[in-house]
C-alpha positions in Angstrom: -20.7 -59.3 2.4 -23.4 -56.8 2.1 -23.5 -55.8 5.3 -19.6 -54.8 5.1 -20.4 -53.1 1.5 -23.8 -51.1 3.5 -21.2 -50.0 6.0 -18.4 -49.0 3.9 -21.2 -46.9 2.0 -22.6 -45.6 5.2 -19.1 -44.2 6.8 -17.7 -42.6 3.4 -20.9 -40.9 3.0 -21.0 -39.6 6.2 -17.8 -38.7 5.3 -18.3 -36.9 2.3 -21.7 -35.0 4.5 -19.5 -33.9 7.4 -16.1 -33.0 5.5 -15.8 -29.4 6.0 -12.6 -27.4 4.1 -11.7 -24.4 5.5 -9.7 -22.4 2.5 -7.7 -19.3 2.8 -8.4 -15.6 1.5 -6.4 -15.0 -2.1 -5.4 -11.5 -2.9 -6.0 -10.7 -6.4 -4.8 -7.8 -8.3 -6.8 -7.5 -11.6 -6.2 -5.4 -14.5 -9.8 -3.5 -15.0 -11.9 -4.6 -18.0 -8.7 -7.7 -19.0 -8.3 -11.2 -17.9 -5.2 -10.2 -16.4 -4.7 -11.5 -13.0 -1.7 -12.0 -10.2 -2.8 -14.0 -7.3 -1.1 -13.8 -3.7 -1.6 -16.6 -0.8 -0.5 -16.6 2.7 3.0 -17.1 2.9 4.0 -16.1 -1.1 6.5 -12.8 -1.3 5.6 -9.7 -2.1 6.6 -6.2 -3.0 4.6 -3.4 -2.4 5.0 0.8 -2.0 2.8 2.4 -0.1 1.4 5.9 -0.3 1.0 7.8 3.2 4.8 6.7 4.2 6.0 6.4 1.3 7.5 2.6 1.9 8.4 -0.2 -0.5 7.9 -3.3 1.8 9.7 -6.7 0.5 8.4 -9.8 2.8 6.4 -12.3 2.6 2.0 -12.1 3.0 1.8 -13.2 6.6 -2.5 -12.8 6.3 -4.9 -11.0 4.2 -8.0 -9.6 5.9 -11.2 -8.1 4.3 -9.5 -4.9 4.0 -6.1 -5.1 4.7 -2.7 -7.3 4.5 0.1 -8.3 6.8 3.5 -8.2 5.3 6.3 -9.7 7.5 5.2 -9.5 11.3 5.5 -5.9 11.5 3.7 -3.9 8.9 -0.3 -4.4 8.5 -1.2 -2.5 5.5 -4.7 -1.1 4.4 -5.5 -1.6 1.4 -6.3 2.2 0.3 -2.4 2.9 1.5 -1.5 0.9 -1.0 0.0 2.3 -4.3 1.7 -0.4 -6.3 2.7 -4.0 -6.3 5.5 -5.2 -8.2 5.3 -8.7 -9.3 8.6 -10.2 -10.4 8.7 -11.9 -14.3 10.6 -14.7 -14.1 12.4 -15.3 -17.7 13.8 -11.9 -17.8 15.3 -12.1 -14.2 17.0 -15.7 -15.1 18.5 -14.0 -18.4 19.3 -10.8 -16.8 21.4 -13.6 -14.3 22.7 -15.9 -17.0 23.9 -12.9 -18.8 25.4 -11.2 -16.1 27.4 -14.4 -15.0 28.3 -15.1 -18.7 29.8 -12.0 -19.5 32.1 -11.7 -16.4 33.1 -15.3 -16.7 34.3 -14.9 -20.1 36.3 -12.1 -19.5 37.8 -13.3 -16.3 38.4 -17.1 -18.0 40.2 -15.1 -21.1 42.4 -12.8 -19.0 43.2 -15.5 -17.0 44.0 -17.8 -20.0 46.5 -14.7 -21.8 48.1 -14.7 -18.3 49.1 -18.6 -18.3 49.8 -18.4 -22.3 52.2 -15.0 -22.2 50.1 -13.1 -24.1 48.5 -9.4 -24.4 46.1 -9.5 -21.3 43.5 -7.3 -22.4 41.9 -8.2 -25.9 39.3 -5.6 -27.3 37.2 -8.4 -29.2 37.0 -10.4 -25.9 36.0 -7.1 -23.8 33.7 -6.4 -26.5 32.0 -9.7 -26.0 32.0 -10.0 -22.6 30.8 -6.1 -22.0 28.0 -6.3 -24.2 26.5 -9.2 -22.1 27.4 -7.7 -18.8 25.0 -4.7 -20.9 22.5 -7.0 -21.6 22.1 -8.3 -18.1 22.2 -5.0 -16.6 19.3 -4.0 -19.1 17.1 -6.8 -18.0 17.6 -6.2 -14.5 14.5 -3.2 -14.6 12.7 -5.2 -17.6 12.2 -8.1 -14.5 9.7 -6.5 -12.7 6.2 -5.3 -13.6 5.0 -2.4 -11.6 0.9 -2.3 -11.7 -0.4 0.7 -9.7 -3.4 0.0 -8.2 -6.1 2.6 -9.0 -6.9 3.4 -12.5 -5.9 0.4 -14.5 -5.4 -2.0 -11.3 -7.5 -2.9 -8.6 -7.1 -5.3 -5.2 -9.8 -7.9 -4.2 -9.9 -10.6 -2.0 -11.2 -13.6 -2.4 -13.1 -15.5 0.1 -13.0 -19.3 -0.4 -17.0 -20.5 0.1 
């Protein structure tokens, strides 16, 4: 029995000796002198504009190098010919949607419903409702995104795993 427990102890510390991770680099964009941080892995979408051709590039991180990314299979991207990343804020965008959806559907469901019934088709307290939350969703759709451009106030780093 000790001889089994020796063995056991043996092989999973060998094991633990020889078990060698190999991580992945993480793109960081940090907001200078805060604890604000956004960080990107391989594979994980992201939106950037660049400087010297002037290109917003919507993809997803294919690899991140010590000085540049790969976004799709097509661009590579330096890191100084980068000028912004826009990182998309998730509660706005669902209400911007929810919104959007709600204030169509209650028009559409009342003009229907005056339709069926006979009635005047238009009603101004129905368009009221409805257009104000097709209003609301339209004013969320910019408030979804955060724009950080790197340089003064945000910076890019990439972090090596050890």
């Amino acid at each position: 029995m000790v001889e089994y427990m020796f063995r056991f102890l043996l092989i999973y510390l060998l094991g633990l000796l020889f078990n060698v991770g190999f991580g992945q680099n993480v793109l960081m964009v940090e907001k200078i002198g805060t604890a604000k941080r956004f960080s990107y892995l391989v594979g994980d979408y992201i939106n950037i504009k660049t400087k010297a051709k002037k290109l917003h590039l919507r993809n997803f991180l294919w690899s991140i190098e010590d000085s540049s990314i790969m976004i799709g299979t097509n661009y590579t991207v330096p890191f100084e010919d980068i000028k912004s990343v826009r990182k998309e804020i998730y509660f706005p965008k669902l209400l911007s949607k929810i919104t959007l959806i709600a204030g169509v559907g209650f028009i559409t469901l009342d003009v229907i419903n005056n339709l069926i019934n006979g009635q005047q088709v238009f009603n101004p307290t129905t368009l009221i409702i409805g257009g104000s939350l097709v209003g609301v969703g339209l004013v969320m759709i910019p408030l979804s995104q955060r724009n950080m451009n790197i340089g003064f106030k945000w910076k890019l780093k990439v972090i090596k795993p050890l």
